[in-house]
C-alpha positions as CSV (number, residue, x, y, z in Angstrom):
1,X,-57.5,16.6,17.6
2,X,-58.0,13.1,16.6
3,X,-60.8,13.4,15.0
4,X,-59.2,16.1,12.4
5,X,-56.5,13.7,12.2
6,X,-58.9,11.2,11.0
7,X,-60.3,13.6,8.9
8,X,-57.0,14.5,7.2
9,X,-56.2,10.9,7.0
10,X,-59.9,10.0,5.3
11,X,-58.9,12.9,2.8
12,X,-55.8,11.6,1.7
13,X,-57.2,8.4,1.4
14,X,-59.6,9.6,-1.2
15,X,-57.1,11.4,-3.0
16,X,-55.3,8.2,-3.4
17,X,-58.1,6.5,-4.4
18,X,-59.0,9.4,-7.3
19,X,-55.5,9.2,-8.4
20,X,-55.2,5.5,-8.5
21,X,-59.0,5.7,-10.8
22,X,-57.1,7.2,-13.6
23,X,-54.4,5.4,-15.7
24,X,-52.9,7.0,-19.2
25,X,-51.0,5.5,-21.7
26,X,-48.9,7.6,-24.1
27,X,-48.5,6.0,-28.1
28,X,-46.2,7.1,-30.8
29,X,-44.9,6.1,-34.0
30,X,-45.8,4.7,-37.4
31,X,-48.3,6.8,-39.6
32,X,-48.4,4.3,-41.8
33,X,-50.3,2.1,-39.5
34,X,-52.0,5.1,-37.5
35,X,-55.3,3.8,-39.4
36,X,-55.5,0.3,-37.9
37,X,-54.3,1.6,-34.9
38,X,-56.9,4.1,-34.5
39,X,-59.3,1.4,-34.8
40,X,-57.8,-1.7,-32.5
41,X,-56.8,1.3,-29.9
42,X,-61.0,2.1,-30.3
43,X,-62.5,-1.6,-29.9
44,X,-60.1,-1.5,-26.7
45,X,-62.9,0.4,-24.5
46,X,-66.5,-0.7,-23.2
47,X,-68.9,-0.4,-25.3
48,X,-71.1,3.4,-24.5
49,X,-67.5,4.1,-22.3
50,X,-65.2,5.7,-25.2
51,X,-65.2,9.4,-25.8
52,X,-62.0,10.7,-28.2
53,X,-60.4,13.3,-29.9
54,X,-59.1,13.5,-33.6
55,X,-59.8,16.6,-34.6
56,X,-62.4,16.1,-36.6
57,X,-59.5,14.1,-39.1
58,X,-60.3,10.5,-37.8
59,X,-58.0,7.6,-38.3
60,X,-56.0,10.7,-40.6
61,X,-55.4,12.7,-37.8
62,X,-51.6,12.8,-36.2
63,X,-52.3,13.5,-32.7
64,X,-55.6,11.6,-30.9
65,X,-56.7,11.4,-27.6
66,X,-59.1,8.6,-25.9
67,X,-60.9,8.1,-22.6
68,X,-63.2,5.4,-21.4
69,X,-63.1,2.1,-19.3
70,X,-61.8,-0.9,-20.1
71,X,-62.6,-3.2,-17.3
72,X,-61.0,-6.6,-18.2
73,X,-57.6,-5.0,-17.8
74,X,-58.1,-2.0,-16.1
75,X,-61.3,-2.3,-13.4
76,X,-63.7,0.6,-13.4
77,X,-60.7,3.1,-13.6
78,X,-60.5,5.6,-16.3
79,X,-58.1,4.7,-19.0
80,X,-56.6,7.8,-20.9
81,X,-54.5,6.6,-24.4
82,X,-52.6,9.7,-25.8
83,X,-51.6,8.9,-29.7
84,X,-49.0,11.2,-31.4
85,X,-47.9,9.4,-34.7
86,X,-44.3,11.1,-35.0
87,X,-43.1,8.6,-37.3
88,X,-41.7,4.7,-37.5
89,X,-37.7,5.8,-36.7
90,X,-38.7,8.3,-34.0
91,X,-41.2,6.5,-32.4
92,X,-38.4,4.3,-31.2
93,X,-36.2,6.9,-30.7
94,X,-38.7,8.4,-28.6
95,X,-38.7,5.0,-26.1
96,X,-34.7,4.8,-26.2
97,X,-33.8,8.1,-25.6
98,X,-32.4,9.4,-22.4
99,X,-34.4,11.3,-21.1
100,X,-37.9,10.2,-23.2
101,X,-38.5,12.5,-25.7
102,X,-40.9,15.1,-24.7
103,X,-43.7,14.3,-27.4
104,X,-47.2,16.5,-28.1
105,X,-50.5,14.8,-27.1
106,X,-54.1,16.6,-27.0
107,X,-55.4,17.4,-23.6
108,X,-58.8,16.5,-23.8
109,X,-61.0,13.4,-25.5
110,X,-63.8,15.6,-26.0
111,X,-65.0,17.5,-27.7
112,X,-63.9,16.2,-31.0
113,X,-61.5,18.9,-32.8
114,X,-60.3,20.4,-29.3
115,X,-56.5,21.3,-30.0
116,X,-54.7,22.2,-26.1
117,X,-51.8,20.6,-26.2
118,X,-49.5,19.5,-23.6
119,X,-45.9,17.2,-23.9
120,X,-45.5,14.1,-22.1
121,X,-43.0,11.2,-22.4
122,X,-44.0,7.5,-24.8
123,X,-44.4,4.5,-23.7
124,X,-45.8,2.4,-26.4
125,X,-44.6,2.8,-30.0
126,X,-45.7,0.9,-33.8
127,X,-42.8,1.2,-36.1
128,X,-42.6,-0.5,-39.2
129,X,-39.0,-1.6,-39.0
130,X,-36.8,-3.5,-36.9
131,X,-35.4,-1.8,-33.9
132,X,-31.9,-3.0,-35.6
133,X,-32.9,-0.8,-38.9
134,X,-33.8,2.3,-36.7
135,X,-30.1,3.3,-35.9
136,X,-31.4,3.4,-32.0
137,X,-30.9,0.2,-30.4
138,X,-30.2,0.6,-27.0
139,X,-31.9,0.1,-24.5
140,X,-33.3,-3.1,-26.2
141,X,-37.0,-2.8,-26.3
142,X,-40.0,-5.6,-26.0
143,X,-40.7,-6.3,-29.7
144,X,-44.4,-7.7,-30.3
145,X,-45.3,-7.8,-34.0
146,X,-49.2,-7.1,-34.8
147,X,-49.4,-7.4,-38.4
148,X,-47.4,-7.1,-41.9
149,X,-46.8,-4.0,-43.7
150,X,-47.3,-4.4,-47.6
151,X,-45.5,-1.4,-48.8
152,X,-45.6,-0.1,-53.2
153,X,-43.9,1.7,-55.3
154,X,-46.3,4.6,-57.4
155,X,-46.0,6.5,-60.0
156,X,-48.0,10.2,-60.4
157,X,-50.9,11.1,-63.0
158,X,-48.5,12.5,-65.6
159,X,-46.2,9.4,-65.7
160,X,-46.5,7.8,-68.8
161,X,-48.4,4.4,-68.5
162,X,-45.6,2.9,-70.2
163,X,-43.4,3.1,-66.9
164,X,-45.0,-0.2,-65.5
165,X,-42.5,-2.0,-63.1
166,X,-39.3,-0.6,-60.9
167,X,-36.6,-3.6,-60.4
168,X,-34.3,-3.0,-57.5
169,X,-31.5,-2.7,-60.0
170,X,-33.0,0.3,-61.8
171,X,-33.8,1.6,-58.2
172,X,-30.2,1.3,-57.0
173,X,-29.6,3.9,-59.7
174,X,-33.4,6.0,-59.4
175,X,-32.7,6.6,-55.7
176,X,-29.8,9.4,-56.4
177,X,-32.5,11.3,-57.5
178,X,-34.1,10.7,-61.3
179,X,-33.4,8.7,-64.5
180,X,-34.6,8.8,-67.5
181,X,-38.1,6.9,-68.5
182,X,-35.7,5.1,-71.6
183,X,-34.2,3.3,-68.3
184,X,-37.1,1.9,-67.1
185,X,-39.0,0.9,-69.8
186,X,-36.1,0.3,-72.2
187,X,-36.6,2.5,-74.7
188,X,-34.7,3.3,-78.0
189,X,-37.1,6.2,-78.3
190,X,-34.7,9.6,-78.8
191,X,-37.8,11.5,-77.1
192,X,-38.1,9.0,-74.1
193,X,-34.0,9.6,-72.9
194,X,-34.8,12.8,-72.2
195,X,-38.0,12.1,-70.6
196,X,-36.9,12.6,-66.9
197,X,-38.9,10.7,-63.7
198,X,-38.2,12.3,-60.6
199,X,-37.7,10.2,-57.2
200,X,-39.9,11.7,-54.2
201,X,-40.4,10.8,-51.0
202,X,-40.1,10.4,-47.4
203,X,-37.1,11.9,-44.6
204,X,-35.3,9.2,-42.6
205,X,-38.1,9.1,-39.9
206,X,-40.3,7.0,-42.2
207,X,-40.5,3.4,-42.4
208,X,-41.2,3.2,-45.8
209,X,-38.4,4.8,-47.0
210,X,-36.2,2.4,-44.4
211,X,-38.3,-0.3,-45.9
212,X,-37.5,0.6,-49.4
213,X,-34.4,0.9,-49.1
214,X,-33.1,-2.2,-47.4
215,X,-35.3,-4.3,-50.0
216,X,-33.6,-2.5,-52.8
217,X,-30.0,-2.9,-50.8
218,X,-29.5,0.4,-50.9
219,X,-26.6,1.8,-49.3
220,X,-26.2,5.1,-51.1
221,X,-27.2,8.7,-50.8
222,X,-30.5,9.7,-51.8
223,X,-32.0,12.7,-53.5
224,X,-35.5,13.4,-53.7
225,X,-37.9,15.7,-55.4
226,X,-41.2,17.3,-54.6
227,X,-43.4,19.2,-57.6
228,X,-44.1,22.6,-56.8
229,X,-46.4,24.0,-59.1
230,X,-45.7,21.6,-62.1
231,X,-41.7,21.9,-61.7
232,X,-39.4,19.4,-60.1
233,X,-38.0,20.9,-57.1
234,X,-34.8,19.3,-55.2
235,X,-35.9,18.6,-51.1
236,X,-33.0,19.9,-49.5
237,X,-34.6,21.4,-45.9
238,X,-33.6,18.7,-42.8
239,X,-36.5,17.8,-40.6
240,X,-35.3,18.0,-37.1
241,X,-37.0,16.1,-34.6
242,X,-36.4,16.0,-31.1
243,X,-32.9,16.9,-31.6
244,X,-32.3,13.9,-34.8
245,X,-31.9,15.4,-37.8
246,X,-33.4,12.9,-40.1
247,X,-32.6,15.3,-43.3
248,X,-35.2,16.2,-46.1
249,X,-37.9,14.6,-47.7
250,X,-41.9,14.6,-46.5
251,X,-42.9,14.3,-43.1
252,X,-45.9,12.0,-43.4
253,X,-47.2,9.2,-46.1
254,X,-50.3,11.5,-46.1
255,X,-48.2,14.3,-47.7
256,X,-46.4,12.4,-50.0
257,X,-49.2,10.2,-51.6
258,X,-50.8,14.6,-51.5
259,X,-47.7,15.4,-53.9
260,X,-47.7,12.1,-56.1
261,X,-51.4,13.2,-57.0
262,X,-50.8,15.7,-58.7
263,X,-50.1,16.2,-62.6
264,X,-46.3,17.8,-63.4
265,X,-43.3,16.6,-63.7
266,X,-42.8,12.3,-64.0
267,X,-42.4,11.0,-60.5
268,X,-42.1,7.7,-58.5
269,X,-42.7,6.9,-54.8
270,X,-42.5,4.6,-52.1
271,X,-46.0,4.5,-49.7
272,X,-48.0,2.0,-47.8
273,X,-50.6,0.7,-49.1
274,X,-53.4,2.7,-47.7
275,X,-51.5,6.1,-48.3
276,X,-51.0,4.5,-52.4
277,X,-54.3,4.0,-52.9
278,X,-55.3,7.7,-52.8
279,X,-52.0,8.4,-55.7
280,X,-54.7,5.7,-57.7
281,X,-58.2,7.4,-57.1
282,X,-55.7,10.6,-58.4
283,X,-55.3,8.9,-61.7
284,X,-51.6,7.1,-60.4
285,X,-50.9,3.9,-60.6
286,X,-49.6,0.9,-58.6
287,X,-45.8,-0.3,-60.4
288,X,-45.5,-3.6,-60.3
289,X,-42.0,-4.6,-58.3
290,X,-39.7,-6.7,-59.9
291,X,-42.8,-7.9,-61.9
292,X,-45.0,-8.8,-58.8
293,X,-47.8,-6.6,-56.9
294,X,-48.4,-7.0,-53.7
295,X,-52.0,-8.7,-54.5
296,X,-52.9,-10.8,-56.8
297,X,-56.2,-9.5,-57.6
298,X,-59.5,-7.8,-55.3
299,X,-62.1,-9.4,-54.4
300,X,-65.4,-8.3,-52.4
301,X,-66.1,-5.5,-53.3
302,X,-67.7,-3.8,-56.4
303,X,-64.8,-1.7,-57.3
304,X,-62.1,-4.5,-56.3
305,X,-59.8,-2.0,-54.4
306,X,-60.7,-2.6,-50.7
307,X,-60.4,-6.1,-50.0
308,X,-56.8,-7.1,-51.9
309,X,-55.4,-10.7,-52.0
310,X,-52.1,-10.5,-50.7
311,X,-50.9,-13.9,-51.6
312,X,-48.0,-13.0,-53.2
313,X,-46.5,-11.1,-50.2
314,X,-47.5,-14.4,-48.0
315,X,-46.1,-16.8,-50.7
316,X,-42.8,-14.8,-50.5
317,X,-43.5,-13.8,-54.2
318,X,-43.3,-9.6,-53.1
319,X,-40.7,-8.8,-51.2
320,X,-41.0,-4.9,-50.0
321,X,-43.3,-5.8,-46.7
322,X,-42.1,-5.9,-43.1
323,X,-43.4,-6.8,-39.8
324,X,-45.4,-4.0,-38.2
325,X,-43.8,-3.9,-34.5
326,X,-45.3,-2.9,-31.3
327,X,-42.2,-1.7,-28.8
328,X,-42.3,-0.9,-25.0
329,X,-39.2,0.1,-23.2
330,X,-39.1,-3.2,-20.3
331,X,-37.4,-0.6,-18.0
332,X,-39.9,2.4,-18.9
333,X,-41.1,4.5,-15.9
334,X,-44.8,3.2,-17.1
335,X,-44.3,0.2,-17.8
336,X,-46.7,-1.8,-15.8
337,X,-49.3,0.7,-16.3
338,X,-49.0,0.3,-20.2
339,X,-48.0,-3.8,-20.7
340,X,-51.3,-4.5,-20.1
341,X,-52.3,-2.6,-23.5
342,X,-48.9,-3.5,-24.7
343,X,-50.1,-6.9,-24.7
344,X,-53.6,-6.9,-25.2
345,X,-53.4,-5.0,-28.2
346,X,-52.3,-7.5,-30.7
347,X,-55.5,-9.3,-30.6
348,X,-57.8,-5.6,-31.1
349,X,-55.4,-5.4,-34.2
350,X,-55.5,-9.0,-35.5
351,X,-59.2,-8.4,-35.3
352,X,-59.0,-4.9,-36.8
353,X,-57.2,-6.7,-39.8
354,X,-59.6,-9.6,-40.4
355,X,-62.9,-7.9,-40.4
356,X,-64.0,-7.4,-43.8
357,X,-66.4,-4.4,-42.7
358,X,-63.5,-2.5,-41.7
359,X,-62.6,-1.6,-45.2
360,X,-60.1,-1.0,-47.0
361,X,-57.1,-3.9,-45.6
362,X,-54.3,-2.4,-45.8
363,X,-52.2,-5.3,-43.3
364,X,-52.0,-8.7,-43.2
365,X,-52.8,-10.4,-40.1
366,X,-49.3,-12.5,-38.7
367,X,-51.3,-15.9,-38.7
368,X,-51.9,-15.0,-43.0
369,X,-48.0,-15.4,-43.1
370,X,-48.0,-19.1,-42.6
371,X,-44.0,-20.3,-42.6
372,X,-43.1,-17.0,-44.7
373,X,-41.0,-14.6,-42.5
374,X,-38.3,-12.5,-42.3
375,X,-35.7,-11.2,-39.2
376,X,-34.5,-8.2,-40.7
377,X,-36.2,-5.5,-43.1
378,X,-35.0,-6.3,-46.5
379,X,-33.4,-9.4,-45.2
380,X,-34.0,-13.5,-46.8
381,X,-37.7,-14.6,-46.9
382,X,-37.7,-18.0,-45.5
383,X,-38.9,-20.3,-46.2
């Protein structure tokens, strides 16, 4: 008898020990940043360790899966980080809400393009606002910014080159919907007043359009358009997340920069970088904002369009940037499984940022900022 007690007690031991090998951490939020993510979350693992899942979309993809060891935080366990980018507003909803929202991650790290799916709870989220900004701000998460978030404003191919530059007083009347291109490039042309440029963009969820906004002090309502087939078509269906309705507009940066590539009607958009630099390989183009770009100018590369100089967002010159933020919920179920890559991530990212071979840059690294910084999206640029 004892000796099946020891037995049974030398089992159980073992299954402790098997279930105490594995650790998983569960990531949300920001696409926008889903890119450098990707990357820092990769560089996190032992080298020949790391096996993942992205379907076959890479640092594109919305829902990844990764699987490896990382031994300077984690010992010879198995470390399992689920990714489902569900957007900058919902990612923190996703850590506030009671009970966590019940998000979709993929099953397996291998093989690559595997789709099972199963629903598990966050606890780390990127958001490119201020938990303030979100609407959802309590319980008060642990805020940790990684990098800053240059953001543009685009126009389509079919946008006459004349419309240039958006002022956050022509965008305080753009963002019901359209104007006319006489009212942005001011225009006594007959032909040009009826010349219509169409607003699209993003739903509530994104942290663009939050960004946009609040730089733009924008209180308003906001219409926006999407061309189907050539013609201007009012967005009017709600995107309903997790029970949030965060009303209509596109779900991803991806999907928008899709739509402001094509020819049609005149349109404008709000992106991040990375997503506006495919609207420009479309035959878009960058609008300067209240006269300023983002950059100054490329250097390092042959075409000039991966390695940008963001001086004037670290001079305080451009103003439509915010701090990327990492968020964990202090009082989180996993919590002390997940601080450890809560906090040990912001150095994978910095480094992410600042190697020139991981082209294009689409951040800024905080140190860059120098004495520019801001406590609010939209809010004063000191110094």
């Amino acid at each position: 008898m004892k000796k099946l007690l020891f037995i049974a007690a030398l089992g159980g031991l073992f299954a402790a020990t098997a279930v105490q090998a594995q650790q998983s951490i569960y990531v949300c939020g920001s696409t926008a940043f889903r890119s450098n993510a990707y990357r820092a979350i990769k560089s996190m693992f032992d080298a020949g360790s790391l096996s993942f899942n992205a379907q076959g979309k890479g640092s594109g993809a919305s829902l990844m899966t990764f699987s490896g060891t990382i031994t300077n935080l984690y010992g010879n366990q198995t470390v399992t980080i689920y990714a489902d980018w569900t957007g900058s507003a919902q990612g923190i909803h996703s850590l506030t809400a009671t009970p966590g929202d019940n998000l979709n991650f993929l099953v397996n790290s291998t093989p690559d393009g595997d789709t099972n799916l199963f629903t598990h709870t966050a606890d780390l989220a990127f958001s490119d606002v201020f938990q303030s900004t979100s609407g959802f701000n309590s319980p008060q998460l642990t805020d940790e910014q990684v990098a800053i978030q240059p953001f543009c404003w685009v126009r389509n191919p079919s946008t006459p080159n004349t419309l240039t530059n958006v002022t956050i007083q022509q965008l305080r009347y753009a963002l019901g919907g359209s104007a006319p291109l006489s009212y942005f490039i001011g225009s006594t042309n007959a032909a040009d007043y009826t010349n219509i440029v169409y607003l699209t963009g993003r739903n509530k969820d994104s942290g663009s359009r939050l960004i946009a906004l609040s730089d733009a002090l924008y209180t308003g309502s906001v219409s926006m358009y999407s061309n189907i087939l050539g013609t201007p078509v009012k967005m009017t269906i709600n995107q309903v997340v997790n029970g949030v309705n965060y009303g209509p507009g596109f779900s991803s940066g991806g999907q928008e920069a899709g739509n402001l590539s094509l020819s049609g009607p005149n349109m404008i958009g709000y992106l991040g970088y990375a997503d506006a630099r495919t609207v420009v390989a479309s035959g878009g183009q960058l609008l300067t904002y209240n006269g300023n770009l983002p950059f100054n100018g490329w250097a390092g590369t042959t075409n000039g369009f991966d390695i940008p100089d963001f001086t004037p967002v670290t001079t305080g010159k451009y103003s439509m940037w915010g701090p990327e933020h990492l968020y964990i919920n202090p009082s989180g179920a996993n919590y002390t499984t997940a601080y450890p890559v809560f906090t040990n991530l912001v150095g994978f990212i910095n480094s992410d940022i600042t190697n020139l071979a991981n082209t294009p840059i689409t951040a800024i690294p905080i140190s860059a900022m120098g004495n520019t910084t801001r406590t609010s999206d939209g809010g004063k640029i000191s110094p």
